[in-house]
C-alpha angles and dihedrals in degrees: 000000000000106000121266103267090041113119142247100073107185123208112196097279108020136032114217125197119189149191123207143042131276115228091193098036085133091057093044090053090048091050082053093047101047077053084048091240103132133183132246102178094038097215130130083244092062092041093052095056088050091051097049088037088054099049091034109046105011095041095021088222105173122247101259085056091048089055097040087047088051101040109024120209112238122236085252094055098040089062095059088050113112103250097250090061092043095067091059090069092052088049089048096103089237104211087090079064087085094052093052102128111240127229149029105333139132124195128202109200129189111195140178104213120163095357077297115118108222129188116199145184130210130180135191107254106257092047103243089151130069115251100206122125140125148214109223122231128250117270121208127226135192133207120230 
């Protein structure tokens, strides 16, 4: 059995890896445990997957609300959004805001939704991380 701070954490349908530190990690626990979600390893990594397996897969929240939840747009930012995008903070049901993890961090996230692999990249809202990674390409083999 990998140690407990080891990454990847797996929800049910996605597996997150992440760089950085949460401020607010206690408050994000506490949001998880009003929800009854608690934690085993007791690390910001375990708490991030939580957190996107609970808005993905529990609330069904679509993608565009996960990453605004996680990495809130500022008032300064969300004047320069195009308007179609801006109505998609207001419908966010707000009260995830609290439980944004807080910080410089930056998550990769592979995910199986809708029988569709996905790789993503999130980032904390003022960029403190770097947001560099990489799928490698096929490589062929043939049998002899």
């Amino acid at each position: 059995m990998a140690p407990g701070g080891a990454h990847p954490f797996a929800g049910l349908n996605e597996a997150l890896v992440h760089n950085g530190d949460f401020a607010n990690y206690h408050s994000v626990c506490e949001y998880l445990r009003q929800r009854n979600i608690r934690q085993q390893f007791l690390t910001d990594t375990e708490v991030s997957v939580q957190l996107f397996d609970l808005w993905d897969r529990v609330y069904e929240y679509p993608l565009e609300y996960i990453i605004e939840a996680l990495a809130p747009t500022t008032e300064l930012d969300f004047d320069q959004l195009p308007p179609e995008k801006q109505v998609i903070i207001p419908a966010d049901p707000g009260h995830s805001h609290h439980a944004s993890p807080d910080g410089p961090w930056f998550f990769i996230i592979a995910r199986n939704h809708r029988d569709r692999f996905q790789l993503l990249g999130i980032t904390d809202t003022a960029m403190l991380r770097p947001q560099v990674f990489a799928l490698p390409t096929a490589v062929r083999c043939r049998l002899v």
